[in-house]
Every structure is written in structure tokens, then in C-alpha cells.
C-alpha positions as CSV (number, residue, x, y, z in Angstrom):
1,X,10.1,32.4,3.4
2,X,9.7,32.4,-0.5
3,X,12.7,30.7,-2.2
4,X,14.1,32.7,-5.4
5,X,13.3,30.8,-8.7
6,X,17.4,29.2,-8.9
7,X,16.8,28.5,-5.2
8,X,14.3,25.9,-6.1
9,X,15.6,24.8,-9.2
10,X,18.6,23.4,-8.0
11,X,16.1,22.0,-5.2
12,X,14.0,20.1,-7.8
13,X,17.5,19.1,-9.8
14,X,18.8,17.8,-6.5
15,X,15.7,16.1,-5.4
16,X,15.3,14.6,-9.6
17,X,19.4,13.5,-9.1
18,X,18.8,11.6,-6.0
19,X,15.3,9.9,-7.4
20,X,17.7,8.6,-10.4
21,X,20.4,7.7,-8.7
22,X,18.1,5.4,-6.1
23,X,15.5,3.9,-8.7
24,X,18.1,3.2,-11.3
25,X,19.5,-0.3,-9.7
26,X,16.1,-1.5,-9.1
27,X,14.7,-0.5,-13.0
28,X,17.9,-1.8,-13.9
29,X,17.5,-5.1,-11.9
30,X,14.1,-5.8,-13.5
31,X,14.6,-4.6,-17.0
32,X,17.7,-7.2,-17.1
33,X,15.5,-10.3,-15.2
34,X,13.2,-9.5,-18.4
35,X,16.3,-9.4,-21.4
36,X,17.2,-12.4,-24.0
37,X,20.3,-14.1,-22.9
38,X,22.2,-12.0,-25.8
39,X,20.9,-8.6,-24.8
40,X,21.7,-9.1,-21.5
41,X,25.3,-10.3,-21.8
42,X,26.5,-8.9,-24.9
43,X,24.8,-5.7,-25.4
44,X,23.9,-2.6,-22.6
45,X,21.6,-0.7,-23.4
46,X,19.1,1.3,-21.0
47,X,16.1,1.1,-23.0
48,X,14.5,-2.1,-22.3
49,X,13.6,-5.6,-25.3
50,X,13.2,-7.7,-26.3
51,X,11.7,-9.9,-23.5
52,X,11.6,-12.9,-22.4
53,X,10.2,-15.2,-18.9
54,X,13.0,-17.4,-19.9
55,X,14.9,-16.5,-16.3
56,X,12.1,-16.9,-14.5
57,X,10.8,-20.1,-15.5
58,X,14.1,-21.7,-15.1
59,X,14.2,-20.2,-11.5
60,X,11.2,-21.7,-10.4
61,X,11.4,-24.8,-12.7
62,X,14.9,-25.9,-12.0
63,X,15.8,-24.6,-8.7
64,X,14.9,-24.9,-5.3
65,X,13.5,-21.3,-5.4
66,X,9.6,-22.2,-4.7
67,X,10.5,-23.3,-0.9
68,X,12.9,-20.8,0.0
69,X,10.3,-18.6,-1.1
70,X,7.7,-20.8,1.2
71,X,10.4,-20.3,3.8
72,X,10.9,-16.7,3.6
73,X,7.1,-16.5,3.6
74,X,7.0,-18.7,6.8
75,X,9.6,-17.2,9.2
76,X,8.7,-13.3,7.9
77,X,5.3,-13.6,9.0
78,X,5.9,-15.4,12.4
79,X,8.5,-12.7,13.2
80,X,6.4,-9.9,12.7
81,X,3.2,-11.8,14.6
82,X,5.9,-11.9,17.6
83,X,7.4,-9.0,17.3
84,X,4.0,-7.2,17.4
85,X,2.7,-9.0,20.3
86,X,5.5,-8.8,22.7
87,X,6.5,-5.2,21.4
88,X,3.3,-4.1,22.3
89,X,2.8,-5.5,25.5
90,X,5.9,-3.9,26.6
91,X,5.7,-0.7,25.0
92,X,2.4,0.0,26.8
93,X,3.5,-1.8,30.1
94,X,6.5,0.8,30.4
95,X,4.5,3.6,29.4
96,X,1.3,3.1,31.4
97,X,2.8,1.3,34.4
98,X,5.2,2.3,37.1
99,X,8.1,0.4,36.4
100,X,11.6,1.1,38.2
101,X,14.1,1.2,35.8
102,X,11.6,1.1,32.7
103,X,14.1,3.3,30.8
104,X,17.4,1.6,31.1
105,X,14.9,-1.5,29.6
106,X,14.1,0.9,27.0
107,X,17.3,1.6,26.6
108,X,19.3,-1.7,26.4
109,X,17.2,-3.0,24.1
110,X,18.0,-0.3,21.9
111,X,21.6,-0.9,23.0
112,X,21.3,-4.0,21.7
113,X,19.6,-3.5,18.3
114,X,23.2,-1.9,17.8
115,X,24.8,-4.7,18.2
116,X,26.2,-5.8,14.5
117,X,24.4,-9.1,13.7
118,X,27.2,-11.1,12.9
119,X,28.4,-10.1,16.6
120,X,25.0,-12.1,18.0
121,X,25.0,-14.6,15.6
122,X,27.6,-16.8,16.6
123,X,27.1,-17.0,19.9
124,X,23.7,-17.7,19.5
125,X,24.7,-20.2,16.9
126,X,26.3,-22.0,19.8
127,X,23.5,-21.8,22.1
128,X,21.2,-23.2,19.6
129,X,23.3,-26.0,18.6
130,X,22.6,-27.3,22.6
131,X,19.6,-26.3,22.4
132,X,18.7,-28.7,19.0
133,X,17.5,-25.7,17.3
134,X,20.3,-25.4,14.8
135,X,19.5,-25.6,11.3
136,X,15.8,-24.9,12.0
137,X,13.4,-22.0,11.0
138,X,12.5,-22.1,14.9
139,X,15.9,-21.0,15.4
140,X,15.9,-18.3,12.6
141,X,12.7,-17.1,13.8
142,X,14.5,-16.2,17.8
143,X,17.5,-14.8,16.1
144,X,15.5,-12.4,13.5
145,X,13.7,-11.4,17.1
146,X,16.5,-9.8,18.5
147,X,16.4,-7.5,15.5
148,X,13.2,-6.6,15.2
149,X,11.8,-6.5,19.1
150,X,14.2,-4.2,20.4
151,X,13.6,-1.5,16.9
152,X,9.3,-2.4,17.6
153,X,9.4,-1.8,21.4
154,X,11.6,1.5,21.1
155,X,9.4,2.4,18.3
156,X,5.9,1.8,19.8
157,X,7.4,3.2,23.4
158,X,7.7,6.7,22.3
159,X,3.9,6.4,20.2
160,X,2.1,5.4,23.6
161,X,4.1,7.9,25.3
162,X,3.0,10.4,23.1
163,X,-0.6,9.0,23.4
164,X,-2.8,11.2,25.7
165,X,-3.9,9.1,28.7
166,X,-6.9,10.9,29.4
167,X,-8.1,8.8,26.1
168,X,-7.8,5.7,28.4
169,X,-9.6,7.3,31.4
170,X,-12.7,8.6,29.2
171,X,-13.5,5.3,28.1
172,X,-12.9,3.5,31.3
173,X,-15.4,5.8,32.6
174,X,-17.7,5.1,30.0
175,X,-17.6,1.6,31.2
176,X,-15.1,-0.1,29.1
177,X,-12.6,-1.8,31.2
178,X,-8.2,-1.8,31.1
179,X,-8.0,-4.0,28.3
180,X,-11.3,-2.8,27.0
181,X,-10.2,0.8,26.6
182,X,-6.8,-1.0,25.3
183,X,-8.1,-2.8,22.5
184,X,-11.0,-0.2,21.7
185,X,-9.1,3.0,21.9
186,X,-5.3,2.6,22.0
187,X,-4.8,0.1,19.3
188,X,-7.4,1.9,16.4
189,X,-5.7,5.0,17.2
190,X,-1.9,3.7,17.3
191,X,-2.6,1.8,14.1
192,X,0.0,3.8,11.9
193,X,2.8,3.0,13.9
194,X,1.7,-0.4,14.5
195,X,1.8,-0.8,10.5
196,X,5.4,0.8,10.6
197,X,6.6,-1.6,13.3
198,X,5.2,-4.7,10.9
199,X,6.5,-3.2,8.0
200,X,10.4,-2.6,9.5
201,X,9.9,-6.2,10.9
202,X,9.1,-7.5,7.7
203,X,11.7,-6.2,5.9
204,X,14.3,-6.5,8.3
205,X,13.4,-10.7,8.2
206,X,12.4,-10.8,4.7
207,X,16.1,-9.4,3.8
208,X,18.2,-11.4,6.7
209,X,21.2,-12.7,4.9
210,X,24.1,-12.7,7.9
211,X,21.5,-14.8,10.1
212,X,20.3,-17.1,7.3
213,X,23.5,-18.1,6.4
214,X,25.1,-18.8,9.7
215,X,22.1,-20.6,11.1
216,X,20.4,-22.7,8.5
217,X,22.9,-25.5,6.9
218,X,20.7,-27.6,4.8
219,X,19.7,-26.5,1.4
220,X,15.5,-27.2,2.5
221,X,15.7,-24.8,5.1
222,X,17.5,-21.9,3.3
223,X,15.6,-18.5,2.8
224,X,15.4,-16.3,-0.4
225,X,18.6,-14.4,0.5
226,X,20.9,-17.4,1.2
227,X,19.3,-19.5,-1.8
228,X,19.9,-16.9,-4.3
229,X,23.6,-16.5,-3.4
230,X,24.1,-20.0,-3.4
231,X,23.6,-19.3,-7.7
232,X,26.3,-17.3,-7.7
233,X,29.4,-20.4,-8.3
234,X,33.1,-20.3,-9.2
235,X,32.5,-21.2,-12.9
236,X,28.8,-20.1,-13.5
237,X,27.5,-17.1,-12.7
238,X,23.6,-17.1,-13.6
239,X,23.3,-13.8,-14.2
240,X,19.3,-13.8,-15.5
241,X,18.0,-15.8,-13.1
242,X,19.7,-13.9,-10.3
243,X,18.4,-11.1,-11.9
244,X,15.0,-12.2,-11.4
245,X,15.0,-14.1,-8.3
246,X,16.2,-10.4,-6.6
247,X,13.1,-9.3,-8.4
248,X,10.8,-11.4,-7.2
249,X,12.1,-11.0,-3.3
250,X,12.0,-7.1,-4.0
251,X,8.1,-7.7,-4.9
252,X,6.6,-8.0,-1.6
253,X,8.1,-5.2,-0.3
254,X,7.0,-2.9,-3.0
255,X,3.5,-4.5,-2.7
256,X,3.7,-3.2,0.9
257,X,4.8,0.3,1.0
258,X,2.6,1.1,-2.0
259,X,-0.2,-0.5,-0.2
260,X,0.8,0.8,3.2
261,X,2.7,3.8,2.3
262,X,0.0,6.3,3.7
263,X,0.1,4.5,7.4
264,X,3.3,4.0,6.9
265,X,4.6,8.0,6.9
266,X,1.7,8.7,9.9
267,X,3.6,6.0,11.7
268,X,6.8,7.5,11.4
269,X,5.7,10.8,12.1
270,X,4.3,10.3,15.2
271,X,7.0,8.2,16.6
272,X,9.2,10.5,16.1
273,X,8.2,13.1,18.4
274,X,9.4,13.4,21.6
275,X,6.8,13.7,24.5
């Protein structure tokens, strides 16, 4: 149905209220990592200048940044290798395979993605600590896992269901075996939400502050999130270069949906339907 002419203004003034109100903190968040120490203390004002790297080269000069960063970089990517591997080898199992009880596994690993983090982390603090793996990105790595493989398998489960099978059975009898049909017609075509799972992965490690900080103790170990709170003391608050370390953490993200954006939509798309 056509909309009447106020009908869609106030749907484009809605829509321009909530872009604002959601790209304001980040613009905000990089125009005052950029600002002289004066401007950015003593005087507010939305229009950005004059600039300075000042912030930034004492961030990566004179603080531990660089490793965290390496860190981040380190247990992000390891996650989401895991998390893809194991997410989709179970995904397809339970959708291709006759499995009793494949949807009460489906479903209490979604159970347990509701879990609030801090609830899981302490135990598993304690279980790690026996285990030697305290303090360790190994240790980081397994926790971040039980965040991201329960959200990839849900995820990927309802693409493959959704995935016609007689795909499969075409190019088996073309002669391409089970995993050869597999890896030459379910992956290429399931590549959107594969994408979305990595991405989600990513983000949900890259950002991990309540795990961080309960598992990792020594200041070489820390991640991006835990490092750049540890800036924030009782007497100094280092408002620039906090200002700019968020930046830089907020840079790979941004990198990846604009990259990845197109995938990333299919991805969610498809998964979303209900087969």
C-alpha cells in the first residue's frame, strides 16, 4: 500500500533520529581521540580541530597497548577458526544425520548461550585454576568458546536446514563423494552465513571484557578491553588516550562490516527463516 506523504515523513525523521542518536557516540569518540588537550577538556564543541596524534602516540609509545592489541589479535582469531570448525561440523551432523535427541542438543546449547557470562566465568575460573590454565590466553580462548559455539551452531543449524538436500544428492550422483559434495556445494553456497557466524564470533571475542578480566591476571596477558580500563585510575583519568585506544579497537570491526556488510545481511537473512 502507498504511504501518504506525512506517513513517510515522519518515517524518514524517525529513521534520521535513530541514525543520530547511534552514530553520534562513535563520531564523538573519534573526533575527541583527535582534539588538543585544551579543546578536549576545556571547551565542547561538535565541530571537530584542531588535531592532534598526540593521544595516540602516547598510547602506543608509553603503554602496554601494542601487546594487548597482539593479544586481542591472537585469541580473536583462534576463536573464530574454532568456532567455525566445530560449529559447522555439528550444524551439518544434526541436520543431515539421524540423531536422537539432535534438538534438545540444539537447544541446550542455545540454553546455554543464555547463561550471563559472569555466571560461567567463575566456575570455570576454578576449573582452570586445576587445570593450570589460569592466567593464559589458552584459557580465554575455551571460555570465549562457550559464547560463540553455541550462537554459530544454532546459527549454521537452521542455514543447513534450510539448505535443499537434493543439492547434496545431485552431486553425489555426479560422482563427487559425502565430503566432496560437502566442501564443493554446501560450503560455497552457505558462505553468507558462514561470514555472519565469523563475524558475531569476532566481535563477541574482540569485545570480551567480563571474561578478560576474571581470567587473565598479569598485565602481559591482558586484552584490549581489560588494558584500556586499566587507564582509567583513582587520580588520573586519561581521557585522550582512552579516547583513542576505544578507537582503534572499534577499527577492525568497522573494517569488517564495511568489507563484509553484503555477506553479512544474506547471512542473516537466510538464517532466519524457518524451514
Amino acid at each position: 500500500m502507498t504511504r501518504s506523504l506525512p506517513a513517510r515523513l515522519g518515517l524518514l525523521a524517525a529513521a534520521v533520529v535513530i541514525s543520530v542518536y547511534s552514530a553520534f557516540p562513535i563520531y564523538w569518540m573519534v573526533v575527541s581521540s583527535l582534539r588538543e588537550p585544551t579543546s578536549l577538556l576545556h571547551r565542547i564543541s561538535l565541530m571537530p580541530g584542531p588535531f592532534t596524534f598526540e593521544y595516540y602516540r602516547n598510547l602506543l609509545e608509553l603503554t602496554d597497548y601494542p601487546a594487548h592489541f597482539v593479544n586481542s589479535v591472537v585469541v580473536a582469531v583462534i576463536t573464530v577458526v574454532v568456532t567455525m570448525i566445530f560449529s559447522v561440523m555439528i550444524a551439518y551432523a544434526v541436520t543431515r544425520h539421524r540423531i536422537r535427541g539432535k534438538k534438545l542438543i540444539v537447544g541446550a546449547m542455545l540454553y546455554a548461550y543464555m547463561f550471563p557470562p559472569l555466571l560461567i566465568a567463575i566456575p570455570m575460573f576454578a576449573i582452570f585454576a586445576k587445570l593450570g590454565l589460569s592466567d593464559s590466553l589458552t584459557g580465554l580462548i575455551a571460555s570465549h568458546l562457550t559464547l560463540t559455539l553455541p550462537l554459530g551452531v544454532w546459527f549454521l543449524w537452521g542455514f543447513f536446514k534450510n539448505m535443499p538436500f537434493e543439492l547434496e544428492e545431485a552431486a553425489m550422483v555426479d560422482g563427487c563423494t559425502r565430503l566432496g559434495a560437502f566442501l564443493r556445494v554446501v560450503l560455497p553456497l552457505s558462505l553468507p552465513g558462514l561470514i555472519t557466524v565469523a563475524i558475531f564470533s569476532f566481535l563477541l571475542s574482540w569485545t570480551d571484557y567480563t571474561f578478560a578480566l576474571i581470567m587473565i591476571g598479569s598485565d602481559a596477558n591482558k586484552t584490549l578491553p581489560v588494558g584500556l580500563s586499566s587507564m582509567v585510575g583513582s587520580f588520573d583519568l586519561r581521557w585522550g588516550e582512552i579516547m583513542a585506544g576505544s578507537t582503534l579497537i572499534a577499527l577492525p570491526l568497522f573494517g569488517a562490516f564495511a568489507l563484509l556488510s553484503q555477506y553479512f545481511i544474506q547471512g542473516l537473512g537466510a538464517g532466519a527463516v524457518k524451514g
